[in-house]
N, C-alpha and C positions, 0 to 999 in steps of 0.2 A: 714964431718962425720955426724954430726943432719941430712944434707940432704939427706943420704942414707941411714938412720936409718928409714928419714919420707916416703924414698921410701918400704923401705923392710914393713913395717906395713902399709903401702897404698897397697901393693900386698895381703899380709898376713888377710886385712878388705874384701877386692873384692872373695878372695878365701874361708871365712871361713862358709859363708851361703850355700855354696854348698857341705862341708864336712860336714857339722854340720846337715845338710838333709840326707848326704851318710849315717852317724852313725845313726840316727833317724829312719830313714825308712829302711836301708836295714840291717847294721848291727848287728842293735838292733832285729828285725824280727829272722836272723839268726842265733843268742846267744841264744835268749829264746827259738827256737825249738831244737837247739842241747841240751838244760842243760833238757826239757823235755821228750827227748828221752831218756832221763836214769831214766825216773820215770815212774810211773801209776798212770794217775790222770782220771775223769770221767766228770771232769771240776763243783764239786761239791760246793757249797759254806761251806759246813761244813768240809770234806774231804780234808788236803793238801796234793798236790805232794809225792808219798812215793816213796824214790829213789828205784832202783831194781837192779843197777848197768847196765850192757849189757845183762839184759835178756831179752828187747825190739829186740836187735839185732841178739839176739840166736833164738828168735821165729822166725825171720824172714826169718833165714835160711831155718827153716822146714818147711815154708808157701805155700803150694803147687799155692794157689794163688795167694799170691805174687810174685812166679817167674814166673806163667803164665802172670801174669801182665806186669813183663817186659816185655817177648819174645811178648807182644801184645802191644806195646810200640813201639817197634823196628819196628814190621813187620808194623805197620800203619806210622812209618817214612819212609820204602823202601817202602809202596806203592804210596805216596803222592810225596815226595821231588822229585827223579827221572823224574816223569814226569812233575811237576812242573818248574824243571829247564830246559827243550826240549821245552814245550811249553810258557814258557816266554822269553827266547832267540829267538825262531822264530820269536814269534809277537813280539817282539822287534827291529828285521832284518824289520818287515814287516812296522811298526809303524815308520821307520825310515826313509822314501823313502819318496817324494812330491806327493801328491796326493789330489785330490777337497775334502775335508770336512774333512778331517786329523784332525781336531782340535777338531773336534766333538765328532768323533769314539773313540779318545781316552779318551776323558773325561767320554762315556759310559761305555769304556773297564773299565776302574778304579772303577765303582762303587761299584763291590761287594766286594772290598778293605777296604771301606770307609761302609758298611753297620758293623752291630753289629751282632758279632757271634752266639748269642740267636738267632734275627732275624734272620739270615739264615739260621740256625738247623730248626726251624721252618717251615720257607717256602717249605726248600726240604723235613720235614717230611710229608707235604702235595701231594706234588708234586710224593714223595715214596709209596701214600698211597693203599693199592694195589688193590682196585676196583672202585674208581673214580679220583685217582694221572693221572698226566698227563704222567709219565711215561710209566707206563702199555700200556696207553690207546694208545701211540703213537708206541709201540711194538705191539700192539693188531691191527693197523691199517697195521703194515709191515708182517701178515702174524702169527704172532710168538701164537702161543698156552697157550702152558706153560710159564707163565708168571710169576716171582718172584717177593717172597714175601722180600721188598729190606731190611727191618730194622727189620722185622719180624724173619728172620733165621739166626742163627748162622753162615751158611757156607757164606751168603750174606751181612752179617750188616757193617763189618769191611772194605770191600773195597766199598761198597754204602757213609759210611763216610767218605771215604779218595778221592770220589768223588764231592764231596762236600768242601774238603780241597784245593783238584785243582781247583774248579771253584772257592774258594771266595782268593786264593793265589798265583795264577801264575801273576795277574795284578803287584804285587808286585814285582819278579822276573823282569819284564817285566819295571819296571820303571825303578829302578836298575841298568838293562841293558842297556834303552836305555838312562840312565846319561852317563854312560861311552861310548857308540858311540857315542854322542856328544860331549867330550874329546879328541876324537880319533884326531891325526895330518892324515893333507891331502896326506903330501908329499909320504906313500908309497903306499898309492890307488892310488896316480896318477902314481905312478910307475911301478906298476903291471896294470894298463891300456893302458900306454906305451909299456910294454912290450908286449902287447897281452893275458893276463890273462884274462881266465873270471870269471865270476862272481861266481860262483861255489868256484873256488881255490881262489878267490881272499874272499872270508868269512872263508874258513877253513885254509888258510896256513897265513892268515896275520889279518887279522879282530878277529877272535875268538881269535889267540895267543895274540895280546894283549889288548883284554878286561877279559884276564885269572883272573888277579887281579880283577878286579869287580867281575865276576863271579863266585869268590869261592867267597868272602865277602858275596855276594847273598844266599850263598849254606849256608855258615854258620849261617847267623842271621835265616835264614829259617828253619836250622836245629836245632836249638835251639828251636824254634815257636813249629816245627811238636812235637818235644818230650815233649814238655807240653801241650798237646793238652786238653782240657776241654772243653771249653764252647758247642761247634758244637757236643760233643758225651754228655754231661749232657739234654741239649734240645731235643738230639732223644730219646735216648735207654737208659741215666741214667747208662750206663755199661752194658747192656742186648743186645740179649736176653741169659738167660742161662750164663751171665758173656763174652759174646764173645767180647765184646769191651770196658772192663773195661780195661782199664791203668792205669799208675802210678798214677795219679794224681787222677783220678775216685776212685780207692782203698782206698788212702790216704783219698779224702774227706770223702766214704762211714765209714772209719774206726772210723774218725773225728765227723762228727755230725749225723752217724745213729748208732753206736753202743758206742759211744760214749768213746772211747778208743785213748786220745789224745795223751798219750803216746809213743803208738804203732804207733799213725799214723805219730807224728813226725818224729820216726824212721825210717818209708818209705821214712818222705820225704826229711830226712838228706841222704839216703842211692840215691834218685833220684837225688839231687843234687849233688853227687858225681860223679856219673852216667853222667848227663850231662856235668859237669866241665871237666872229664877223657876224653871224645867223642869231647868235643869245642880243647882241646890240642893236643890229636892225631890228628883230622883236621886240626888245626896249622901247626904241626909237618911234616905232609905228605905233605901240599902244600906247604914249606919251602923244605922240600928235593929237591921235583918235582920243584922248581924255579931254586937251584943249579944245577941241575942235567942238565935241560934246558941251 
């Protein structure tokens, strides 16, 4: 008995610095923005918290832009994720084959993974810039006239950064992937090469079915990433131009420390988190069905 008493409190010592972190950091985070979205505070030093009940959350309703914020939210996770997951799968397929300098290419491929989100909002606003950006200049060499103004226009800002979300996020996808073909057992590649399969059917009818597990996993932690996007749109546009690429999180901050209304903006960002939690469980929910149904 002492010896399973000293076992259970030798588990209970190993585990308790990593709850005691969970409660600290994330918990605690979470507590204080829900109990301040039921007040308006201006984050005064004179001024405390004045509860207000759910009138943070009645504003929110009527917010015209906060619900453009969502629907611009969404629409920059379906332009980003989608092709994110098509082009990390491929060079994945591609990254996965023997080839002279393999080890290299891929070490390059990974880097815009490993750079800092500032920095690479940065560099492609350079790169955007629309009269000596290397963009233009490289459209202006194939012919092209009218040439966009890529962070400059409304109709053009929101998918110029979700280009920029593909280049520094598909490495990601693409690692991801190629763990789980390296996972992959031989026996029914070599069976469908027996059989006369090619190469073709032999990645869509046996390869892709089951690296399906990895590759929603991929979908998901990605899709969690896209819908908190910040850093990459605060270094370009700040939410601009005209508000076209402000999101939830752009909102939230803007609400937070330029108008100084922390109140309100917890309430965004109690109501984002919900938003994301509902969207991480339908995605659950759906590739669970789609496994039994398989």
């Amino acid at each position: 008995m002492p010896h399973n008493r000293f076992k259970d409190s030798a588990k209970w010592a190993f585990v308790s610095p990593a709850l005691i972190y969970a409660l600290i950091m994330i918990l605690a985070p979470l507590a204080y923005t829900l109990f301040l979205s039921f007040h308006q505070w201006s984050m005064s030093g004179v001024d405390k918290p004045l509860f207000v009940n759910i009138k943070n959350y009645a504003d929110l309703c009527k917010d015209d832009r906060f619900l453009m914020a969502i629907l611009r939210t969404f629409l920059f996770s379906a332009m980003a994720l989608p092709f994110e997951l098509v082009l990390g799968i491929a060079i994945a397929m591609l990254l996965n084959r023997d080839f002279k300098g393999k080890n290299i290419i891929k070490s390059l491929f990974l880097l815009p993974m490993v750079a800092t989100p500032v920095s690479v909002g940065l560099v492609w606003m350079l790169m955007y810039e629309p009269t000596i950006g290397i963009a233009n200049t490289l459209l202006g060499l194939l012919g092209i006239t009218k040439l966009p103004i890529w962070l400059g226009s409304p109709n053009s800002a929101m998918f110029s950064l979700a280009i920029v979300d593909i280049w520094q996020w598909t490495p990601m996808i693409s690692l991801i992937v190629l763990a789980g073909l390296s996972a992959l057992p031989n026996e029914p590649l070599e069976s469908a090469k027996v059989d006369g399969a090619t190469k073709l059917q032999t990645t869509f009818k046996i390869v892709l079915p089951m690296l399906a597990p990895t590759i929603t996993a991929a979908a998901l932690l990605r899709l969690i990433d896209v819908l908190k996007i910040f850093d990459i749109i605060y270094a370009t546009t700040k939410g601009g131009p005209n508000f076209a690429t402000e999101t939830l999180n752009i909102y939230a901050f803007v609400q937070a420390f330029q108008y100084f209304s922390f109140g309100y903006a917890s309430a965004v960002l109690v109501v984002f988190f919900l938003i994301i939690l509902a969207v991480s469980v339908a995605f659950v929910l759906i590739r669970n069905k789609f496994r039994v149904e398989m």
